[in-house]
Backbone as ProteinMPNN parsed JSONL, in Angstrom:
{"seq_chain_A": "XXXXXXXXXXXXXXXXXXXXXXXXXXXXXXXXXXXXXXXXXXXXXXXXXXXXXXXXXXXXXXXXXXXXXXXXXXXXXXXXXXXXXXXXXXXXXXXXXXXXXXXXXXXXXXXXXXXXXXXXXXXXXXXXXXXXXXXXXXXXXXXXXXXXXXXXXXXXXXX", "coords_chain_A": {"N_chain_A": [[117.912, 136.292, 101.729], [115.379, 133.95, 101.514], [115.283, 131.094, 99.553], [113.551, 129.17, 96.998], [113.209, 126.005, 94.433], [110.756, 124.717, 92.373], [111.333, 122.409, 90.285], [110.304, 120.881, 87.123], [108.57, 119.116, 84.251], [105.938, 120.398, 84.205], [103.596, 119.635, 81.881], [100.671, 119.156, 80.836], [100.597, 122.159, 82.987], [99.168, 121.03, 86.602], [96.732, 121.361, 89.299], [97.582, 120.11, 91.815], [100.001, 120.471, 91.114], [99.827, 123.3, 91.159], [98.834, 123.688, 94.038], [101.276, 122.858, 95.169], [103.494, 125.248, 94.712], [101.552, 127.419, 95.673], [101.559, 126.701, 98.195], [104.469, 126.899, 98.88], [104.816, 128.955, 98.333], [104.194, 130.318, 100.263], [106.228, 130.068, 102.284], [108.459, 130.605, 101.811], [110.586, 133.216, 100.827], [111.111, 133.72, 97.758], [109.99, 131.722, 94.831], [110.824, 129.854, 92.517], [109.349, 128.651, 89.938], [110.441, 126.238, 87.69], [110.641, 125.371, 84.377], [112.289, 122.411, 83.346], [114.177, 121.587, 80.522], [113.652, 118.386, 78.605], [115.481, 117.124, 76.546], [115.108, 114.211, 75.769], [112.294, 113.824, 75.843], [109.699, 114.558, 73.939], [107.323, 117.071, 74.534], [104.225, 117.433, 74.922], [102.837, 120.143, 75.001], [104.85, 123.069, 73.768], [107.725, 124.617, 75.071], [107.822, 127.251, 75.607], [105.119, 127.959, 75.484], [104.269, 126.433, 77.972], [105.396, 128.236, 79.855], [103.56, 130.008, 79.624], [101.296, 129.146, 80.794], [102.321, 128.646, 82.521], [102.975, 131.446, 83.816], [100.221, 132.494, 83.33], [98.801, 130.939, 85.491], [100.463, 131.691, 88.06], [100.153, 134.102, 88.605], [98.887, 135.753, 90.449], [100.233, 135.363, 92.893], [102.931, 136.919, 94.297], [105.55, 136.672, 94.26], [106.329, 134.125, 92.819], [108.508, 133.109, 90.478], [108.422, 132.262, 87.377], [110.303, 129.727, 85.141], [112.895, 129.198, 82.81], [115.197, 126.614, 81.919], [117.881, 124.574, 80.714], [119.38, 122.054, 81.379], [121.382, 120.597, 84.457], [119.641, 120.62, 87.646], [120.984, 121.253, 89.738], [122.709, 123.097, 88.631], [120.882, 124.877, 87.663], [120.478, 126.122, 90.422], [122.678, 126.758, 91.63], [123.288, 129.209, 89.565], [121.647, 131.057, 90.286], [121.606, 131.523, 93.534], [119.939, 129.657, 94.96], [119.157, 127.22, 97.487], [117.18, 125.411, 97.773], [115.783, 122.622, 96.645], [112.172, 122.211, 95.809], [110.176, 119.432, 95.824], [107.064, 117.703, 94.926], [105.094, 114.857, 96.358], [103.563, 112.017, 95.428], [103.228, 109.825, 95.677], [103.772, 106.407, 97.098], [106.02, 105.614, 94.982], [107.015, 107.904, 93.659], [108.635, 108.585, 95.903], [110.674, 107.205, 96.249], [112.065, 107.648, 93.509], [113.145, 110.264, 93.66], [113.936, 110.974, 95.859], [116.707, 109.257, 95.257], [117.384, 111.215, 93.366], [117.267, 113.426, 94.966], [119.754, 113.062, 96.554], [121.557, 112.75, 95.208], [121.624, 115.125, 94.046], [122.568, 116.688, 96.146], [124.525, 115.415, 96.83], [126.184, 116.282, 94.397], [126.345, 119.191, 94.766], [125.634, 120.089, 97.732], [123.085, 121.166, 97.934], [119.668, 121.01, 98.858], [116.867, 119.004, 99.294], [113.505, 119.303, 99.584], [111.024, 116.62, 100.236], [107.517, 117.073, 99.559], [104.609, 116.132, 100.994], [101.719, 115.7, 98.267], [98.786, 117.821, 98.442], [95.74, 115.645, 99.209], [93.804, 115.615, 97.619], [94.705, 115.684, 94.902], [95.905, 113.491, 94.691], [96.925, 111.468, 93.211], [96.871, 112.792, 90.568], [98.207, 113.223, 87.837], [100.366, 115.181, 85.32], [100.4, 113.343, 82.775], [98.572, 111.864, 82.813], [96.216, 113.336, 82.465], [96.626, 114.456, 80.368], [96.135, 111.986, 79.274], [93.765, 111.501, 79.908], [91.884, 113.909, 78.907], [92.933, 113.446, 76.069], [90.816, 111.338, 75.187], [88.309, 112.533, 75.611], [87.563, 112.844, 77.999], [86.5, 114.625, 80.691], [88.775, 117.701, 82.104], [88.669, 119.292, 83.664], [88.495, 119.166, 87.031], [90.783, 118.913, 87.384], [92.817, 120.771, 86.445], [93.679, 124.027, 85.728], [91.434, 126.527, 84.976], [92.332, 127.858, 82.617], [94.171, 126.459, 81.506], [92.833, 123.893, 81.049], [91.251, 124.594, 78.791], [93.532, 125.062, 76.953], [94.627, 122.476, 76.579], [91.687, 121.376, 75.546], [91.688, 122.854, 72.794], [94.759, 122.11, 71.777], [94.159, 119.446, 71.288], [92.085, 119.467, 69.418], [93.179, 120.33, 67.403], [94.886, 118.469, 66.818]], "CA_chain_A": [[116.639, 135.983, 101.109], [115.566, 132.635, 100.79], [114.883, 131.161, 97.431], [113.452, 127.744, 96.196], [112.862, 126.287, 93.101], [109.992, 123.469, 92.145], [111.641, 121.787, 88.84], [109.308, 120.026, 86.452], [108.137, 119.513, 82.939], [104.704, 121.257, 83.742], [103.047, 119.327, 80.625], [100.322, 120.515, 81.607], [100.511, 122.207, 84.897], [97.725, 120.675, 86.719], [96.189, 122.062, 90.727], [98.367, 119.775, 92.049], [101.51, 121.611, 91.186], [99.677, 124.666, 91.804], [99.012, 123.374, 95.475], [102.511, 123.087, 95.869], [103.333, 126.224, 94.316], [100.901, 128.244, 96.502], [101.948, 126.259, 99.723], [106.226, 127.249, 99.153], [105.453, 130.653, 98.488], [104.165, 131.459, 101.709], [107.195, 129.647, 103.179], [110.047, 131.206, 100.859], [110.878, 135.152, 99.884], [111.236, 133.814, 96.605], [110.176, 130.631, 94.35], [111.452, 129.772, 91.124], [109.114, 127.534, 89.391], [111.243, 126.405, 86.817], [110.441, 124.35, 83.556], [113.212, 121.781, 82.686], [113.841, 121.115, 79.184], [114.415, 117.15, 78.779], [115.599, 116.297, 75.279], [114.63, 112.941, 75.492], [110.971, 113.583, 75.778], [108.298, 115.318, 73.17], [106.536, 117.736, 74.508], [102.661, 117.578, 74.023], [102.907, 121.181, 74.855], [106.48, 123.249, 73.751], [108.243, 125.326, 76.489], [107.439, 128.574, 75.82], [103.172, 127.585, 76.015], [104.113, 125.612, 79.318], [106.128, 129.156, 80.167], [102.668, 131.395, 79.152], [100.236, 128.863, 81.218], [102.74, 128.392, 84.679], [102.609, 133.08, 84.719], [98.736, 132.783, 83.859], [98.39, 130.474, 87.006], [100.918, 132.064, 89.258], [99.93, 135.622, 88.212], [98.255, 136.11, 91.843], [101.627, 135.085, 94.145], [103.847, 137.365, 93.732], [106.873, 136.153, 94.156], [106.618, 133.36, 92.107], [108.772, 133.119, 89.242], [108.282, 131.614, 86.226], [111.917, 130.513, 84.74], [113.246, 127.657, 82.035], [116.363, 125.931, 81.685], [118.628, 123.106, 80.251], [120.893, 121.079, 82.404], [121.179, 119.838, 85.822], [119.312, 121.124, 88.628], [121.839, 122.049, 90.791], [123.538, 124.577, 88.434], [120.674, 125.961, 88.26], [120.227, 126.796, 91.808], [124.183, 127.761, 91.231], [123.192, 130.177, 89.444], [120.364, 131.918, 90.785], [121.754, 131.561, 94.661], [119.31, 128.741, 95.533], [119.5, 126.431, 97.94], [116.354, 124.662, 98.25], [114.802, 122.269, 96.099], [110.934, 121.295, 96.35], [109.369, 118.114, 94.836], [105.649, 116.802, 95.074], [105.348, 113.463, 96.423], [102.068, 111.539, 95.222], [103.248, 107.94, 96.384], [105.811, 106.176, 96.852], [106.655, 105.398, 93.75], [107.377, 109.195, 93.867], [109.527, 108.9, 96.598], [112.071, 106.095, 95.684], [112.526, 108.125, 91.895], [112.664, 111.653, 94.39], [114.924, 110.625, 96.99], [117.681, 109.322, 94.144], [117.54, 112.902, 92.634], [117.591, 114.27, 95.752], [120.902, 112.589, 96.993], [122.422, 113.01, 93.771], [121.697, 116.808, 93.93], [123.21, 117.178, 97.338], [126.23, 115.15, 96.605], [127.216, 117.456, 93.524], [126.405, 120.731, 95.291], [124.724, 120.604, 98.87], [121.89, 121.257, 97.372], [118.747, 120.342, 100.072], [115.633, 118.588, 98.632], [112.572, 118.842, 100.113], [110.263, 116.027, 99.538], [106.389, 117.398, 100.666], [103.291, 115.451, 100.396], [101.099, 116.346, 97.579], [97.349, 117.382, 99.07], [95.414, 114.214, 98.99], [92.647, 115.771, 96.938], [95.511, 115.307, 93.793], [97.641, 112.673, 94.891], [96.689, 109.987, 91.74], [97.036, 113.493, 89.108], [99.744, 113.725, 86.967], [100.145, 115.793, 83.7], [100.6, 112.076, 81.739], [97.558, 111.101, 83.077], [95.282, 114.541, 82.683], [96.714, 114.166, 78.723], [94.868, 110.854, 78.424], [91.91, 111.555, 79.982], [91.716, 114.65, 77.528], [93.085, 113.117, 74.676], [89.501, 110.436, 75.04], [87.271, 113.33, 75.762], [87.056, 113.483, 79.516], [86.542, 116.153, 81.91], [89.756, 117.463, 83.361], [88.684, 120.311, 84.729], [88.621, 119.056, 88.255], [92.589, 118.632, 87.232], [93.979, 121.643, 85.921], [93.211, 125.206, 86.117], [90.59, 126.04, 83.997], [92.969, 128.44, 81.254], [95.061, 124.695, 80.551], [92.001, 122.769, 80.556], [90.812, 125.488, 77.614], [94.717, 125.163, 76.073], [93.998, 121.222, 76.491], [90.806, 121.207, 74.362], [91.933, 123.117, 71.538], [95.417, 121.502, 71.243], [93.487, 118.044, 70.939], [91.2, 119.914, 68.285], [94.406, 120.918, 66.019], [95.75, 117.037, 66.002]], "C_chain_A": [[116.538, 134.477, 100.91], [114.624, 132.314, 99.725], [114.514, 129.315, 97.497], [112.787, 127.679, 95.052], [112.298, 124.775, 92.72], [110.114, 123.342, 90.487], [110.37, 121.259, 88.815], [109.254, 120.259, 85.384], [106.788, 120.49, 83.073], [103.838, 120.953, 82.477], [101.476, 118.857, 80.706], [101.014, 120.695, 82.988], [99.386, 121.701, 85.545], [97.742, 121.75, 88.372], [97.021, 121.472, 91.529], [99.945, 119.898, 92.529], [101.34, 122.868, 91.716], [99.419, 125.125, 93.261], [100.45, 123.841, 95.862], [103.477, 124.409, 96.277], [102.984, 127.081, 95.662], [101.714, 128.366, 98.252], [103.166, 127.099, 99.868], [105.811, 128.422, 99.174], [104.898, 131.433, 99.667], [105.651, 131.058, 102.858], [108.97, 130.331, 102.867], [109.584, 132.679, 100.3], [110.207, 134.916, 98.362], [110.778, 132.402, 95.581], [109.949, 130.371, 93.242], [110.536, 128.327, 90.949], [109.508, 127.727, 87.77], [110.795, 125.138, 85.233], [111.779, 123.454, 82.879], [113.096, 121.276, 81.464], [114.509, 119.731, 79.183], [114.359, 116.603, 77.199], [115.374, 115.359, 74.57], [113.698, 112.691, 75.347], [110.964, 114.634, 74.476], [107.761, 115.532, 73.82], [105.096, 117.732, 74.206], [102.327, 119.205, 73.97], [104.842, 122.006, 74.817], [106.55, 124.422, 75.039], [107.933, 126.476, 76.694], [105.63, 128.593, 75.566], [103.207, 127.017, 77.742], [104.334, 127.186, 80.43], [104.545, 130.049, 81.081], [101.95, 130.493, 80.255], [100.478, 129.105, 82.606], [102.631, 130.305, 85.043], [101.121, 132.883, 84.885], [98.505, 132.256, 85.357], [98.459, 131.096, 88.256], [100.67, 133.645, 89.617], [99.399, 136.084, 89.516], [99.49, 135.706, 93.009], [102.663, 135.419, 93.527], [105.321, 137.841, 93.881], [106.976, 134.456, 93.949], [107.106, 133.331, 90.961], [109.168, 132.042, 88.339], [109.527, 131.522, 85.404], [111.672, 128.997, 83.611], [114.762, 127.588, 82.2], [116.761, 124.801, 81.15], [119.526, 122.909, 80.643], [120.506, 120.629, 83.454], [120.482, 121.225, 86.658], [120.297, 121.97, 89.576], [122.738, 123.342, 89.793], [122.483, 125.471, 87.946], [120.393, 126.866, 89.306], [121.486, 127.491, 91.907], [123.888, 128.989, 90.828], [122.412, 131.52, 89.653], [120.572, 131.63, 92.809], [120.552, 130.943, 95.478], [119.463, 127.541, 96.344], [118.879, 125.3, 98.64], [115.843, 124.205, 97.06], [113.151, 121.46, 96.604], [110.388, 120.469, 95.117], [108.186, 117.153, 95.4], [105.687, 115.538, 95.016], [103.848, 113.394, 96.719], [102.081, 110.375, 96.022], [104.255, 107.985, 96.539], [106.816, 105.863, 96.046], [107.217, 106.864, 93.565], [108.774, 109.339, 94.23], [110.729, 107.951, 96.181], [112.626, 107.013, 94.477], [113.412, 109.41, 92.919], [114.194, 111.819, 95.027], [116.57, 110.219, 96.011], [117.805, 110.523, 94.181], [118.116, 113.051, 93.743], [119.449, 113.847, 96.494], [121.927, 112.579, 96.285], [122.747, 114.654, 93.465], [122.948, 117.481, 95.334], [124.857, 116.399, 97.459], [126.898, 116.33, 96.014], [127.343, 118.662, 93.853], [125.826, 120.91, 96.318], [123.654, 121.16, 98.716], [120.791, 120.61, 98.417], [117.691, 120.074, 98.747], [114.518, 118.091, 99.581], [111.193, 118.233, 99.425], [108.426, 116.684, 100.243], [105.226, 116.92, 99.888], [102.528, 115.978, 99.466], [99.782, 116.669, 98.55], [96.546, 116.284, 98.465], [94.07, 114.469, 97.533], [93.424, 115.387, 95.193], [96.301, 114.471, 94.044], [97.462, 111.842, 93.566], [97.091, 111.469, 90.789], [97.647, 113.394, 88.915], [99.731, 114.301, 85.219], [99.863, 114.482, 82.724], [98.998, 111.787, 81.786], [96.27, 112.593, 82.599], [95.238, 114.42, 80.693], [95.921, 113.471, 78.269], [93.877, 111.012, 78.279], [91.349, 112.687, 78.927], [91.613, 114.599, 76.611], [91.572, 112.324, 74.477], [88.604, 111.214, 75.424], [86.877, 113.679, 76.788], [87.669, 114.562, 80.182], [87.867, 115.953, 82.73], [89.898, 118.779, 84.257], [88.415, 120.655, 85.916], [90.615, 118.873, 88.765], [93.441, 119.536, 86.905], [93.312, 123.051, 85.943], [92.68, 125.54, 84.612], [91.256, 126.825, 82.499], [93.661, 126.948, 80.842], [94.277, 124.096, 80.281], [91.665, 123.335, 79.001], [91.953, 124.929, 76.527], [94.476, 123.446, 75.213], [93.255, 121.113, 74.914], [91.578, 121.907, 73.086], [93.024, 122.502, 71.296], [94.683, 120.315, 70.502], [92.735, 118.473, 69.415], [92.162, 119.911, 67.434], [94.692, 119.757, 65.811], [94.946, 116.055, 65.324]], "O_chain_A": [[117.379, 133.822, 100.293], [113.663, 132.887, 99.211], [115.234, 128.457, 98.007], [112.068, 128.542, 94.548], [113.04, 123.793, 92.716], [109.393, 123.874, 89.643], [109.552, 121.11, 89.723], [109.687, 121.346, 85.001], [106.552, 121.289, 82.167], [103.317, 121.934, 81.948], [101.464, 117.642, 80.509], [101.635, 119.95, 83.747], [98.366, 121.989, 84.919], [98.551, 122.658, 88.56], [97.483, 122.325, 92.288], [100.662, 119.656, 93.499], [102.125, 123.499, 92.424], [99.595, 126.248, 93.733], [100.777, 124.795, 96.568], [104.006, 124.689, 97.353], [103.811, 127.386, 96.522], [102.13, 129.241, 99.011], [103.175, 127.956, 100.752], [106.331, 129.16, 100.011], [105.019, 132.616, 99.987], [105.958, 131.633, 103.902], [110.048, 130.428, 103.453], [108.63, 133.075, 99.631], [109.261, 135.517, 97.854], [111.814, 131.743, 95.668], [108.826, 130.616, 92.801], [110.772, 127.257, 91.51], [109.233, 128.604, 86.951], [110.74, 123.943, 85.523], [112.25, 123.916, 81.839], [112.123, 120.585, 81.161], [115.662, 119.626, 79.603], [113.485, 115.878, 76.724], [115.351, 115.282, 73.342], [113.468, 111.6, 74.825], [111.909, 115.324, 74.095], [107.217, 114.545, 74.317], [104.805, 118.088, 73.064], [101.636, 119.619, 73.039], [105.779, 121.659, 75.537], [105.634, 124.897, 75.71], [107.737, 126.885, 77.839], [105.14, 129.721, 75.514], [102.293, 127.201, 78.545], [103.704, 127.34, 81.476], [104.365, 130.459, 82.228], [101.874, 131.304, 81.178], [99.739, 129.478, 83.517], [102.311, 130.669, 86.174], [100.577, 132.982, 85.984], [98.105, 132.984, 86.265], [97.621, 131.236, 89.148], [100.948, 134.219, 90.67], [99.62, 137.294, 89.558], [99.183, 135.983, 94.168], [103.281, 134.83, 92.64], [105.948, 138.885, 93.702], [107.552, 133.688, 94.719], [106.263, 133.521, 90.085], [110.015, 131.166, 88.51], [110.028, 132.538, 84.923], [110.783, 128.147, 83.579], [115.418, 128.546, 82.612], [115.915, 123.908, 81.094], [120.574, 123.491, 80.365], [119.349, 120.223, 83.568], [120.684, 122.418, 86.43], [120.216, 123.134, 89.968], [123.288, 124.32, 90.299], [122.765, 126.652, 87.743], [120.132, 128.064, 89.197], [121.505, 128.68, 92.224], [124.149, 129.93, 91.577], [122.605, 132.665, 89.244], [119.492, 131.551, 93.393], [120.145, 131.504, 96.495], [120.037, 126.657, 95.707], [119.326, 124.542, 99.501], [115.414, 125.053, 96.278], [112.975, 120.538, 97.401], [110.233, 120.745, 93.928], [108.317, 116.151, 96.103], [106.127, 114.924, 94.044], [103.12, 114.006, 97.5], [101.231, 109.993, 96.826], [105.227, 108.729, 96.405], [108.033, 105.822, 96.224], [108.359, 106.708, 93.134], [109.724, 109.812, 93.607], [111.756, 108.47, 95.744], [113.853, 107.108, 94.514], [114.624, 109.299, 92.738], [115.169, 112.518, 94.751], [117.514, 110.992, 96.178], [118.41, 111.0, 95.141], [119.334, 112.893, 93.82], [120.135, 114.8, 96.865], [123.082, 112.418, 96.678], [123.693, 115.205, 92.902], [123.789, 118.38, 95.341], [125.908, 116.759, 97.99], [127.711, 117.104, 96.52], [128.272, 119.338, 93.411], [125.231, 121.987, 96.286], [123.267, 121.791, 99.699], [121.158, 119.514, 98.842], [117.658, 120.638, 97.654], [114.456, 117.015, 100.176], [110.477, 118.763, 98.574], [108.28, 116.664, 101.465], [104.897, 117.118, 98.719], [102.492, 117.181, 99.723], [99.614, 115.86, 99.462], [96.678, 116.022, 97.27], [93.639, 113.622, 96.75], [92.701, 114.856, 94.35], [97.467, 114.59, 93.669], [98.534, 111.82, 92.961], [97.946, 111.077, 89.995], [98.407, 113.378, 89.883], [99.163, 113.818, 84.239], [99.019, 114.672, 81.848], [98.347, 111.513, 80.778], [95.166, 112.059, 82.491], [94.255, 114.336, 79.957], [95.142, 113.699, 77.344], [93.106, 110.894, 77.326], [90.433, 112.38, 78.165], [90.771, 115.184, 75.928], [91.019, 112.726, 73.454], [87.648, 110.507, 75.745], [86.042, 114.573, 76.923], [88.76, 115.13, 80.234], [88.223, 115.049, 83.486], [90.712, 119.173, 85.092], [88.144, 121.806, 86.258], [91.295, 118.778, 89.786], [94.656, 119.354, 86.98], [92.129, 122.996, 86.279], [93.112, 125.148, 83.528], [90.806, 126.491, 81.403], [93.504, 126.512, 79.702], [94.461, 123.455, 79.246], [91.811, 122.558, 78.058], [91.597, 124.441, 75.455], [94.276, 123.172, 74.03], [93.708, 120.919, 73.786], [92.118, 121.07, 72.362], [92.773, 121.9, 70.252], [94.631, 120.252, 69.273], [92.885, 117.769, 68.416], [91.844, 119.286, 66.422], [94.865, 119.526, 64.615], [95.481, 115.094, 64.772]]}, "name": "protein", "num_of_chains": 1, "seq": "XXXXXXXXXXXXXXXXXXXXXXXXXXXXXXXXXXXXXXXXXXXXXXXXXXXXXXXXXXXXXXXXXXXXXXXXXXXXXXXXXXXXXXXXXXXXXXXXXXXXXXXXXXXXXXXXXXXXXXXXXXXXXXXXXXXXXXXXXXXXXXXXXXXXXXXXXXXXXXX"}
């Protein structure tokens, strides 16, 4: 069976990710989109909301699964008999950060990393950026699927 697994924070998820998403799972049995927990950041949304928004999305491809973890990448593909990672490349600023990882993953465990263009219609999105425009009142529902844009507004309302 083959298996891959598109790490990320998901803070939001935007269309973007869900491009990518869509694209692997016609290419893979199986694909683990996985939410990494990174200690060092805050959260604008916590892990188990990021959890509830990435099933609403993927709820139509079904064999996408929705997973979390804490640690390195490669153990978790260790442990779930993975041997592909995929990672959305917007620019190249992307790729220089990407390419690190990826060479770092495949040192410690042969681990493959495939880098694959984002579609151009999202290449500038990024969750950081979908936050702002939200947080100042603009429309991001050309950016995120429209249950996060919803999650979006009302977080902003509660702070």
């Amino acid at each position: 069976m083959r298996r891959a697994v598109c790490p990320g924070s998901f803070d939001p998820v935007t269309l973007g990710h869900l491009d990518i998403f869509e694209r692997m799972s016609r290419l893979y049995d199986e694909v683990y989109v996985a939410v990494f927990a990174n200690s060092s950041k805050q959260g604008f949304f916590d892990i188990d909301e990021r959890l509830e928004m990435l099933e609403e999305v993927t709820a139509d491809l079904p064999n996408v699964k929705v997973d979390s973890f804490q640690g390195l990448v490669v153990d978790y593909c260790k442990s779930r008999g993975i041997d592909v990672v995929i990672k959305g490349i917007r620019a190249v600023s992307d790729f220089d950060y990407e390419l690190s990882m990826a060479q770092m993953n495949h040192g410690l465990s042969g681990v493959e990393t495939f880098l694959i263009p984002t579609n151009r219609l999202y290449s500038f999105v990024s969750s950081s950026l979908v936050r702002d425009v939200a947080k100042w009142g603009g429309d991001v529902s050309g950016y995120v699927p429209e249950t996060v844009a919803r999650r979006l507004v009302a977080r902003l309302r509660e702070q």
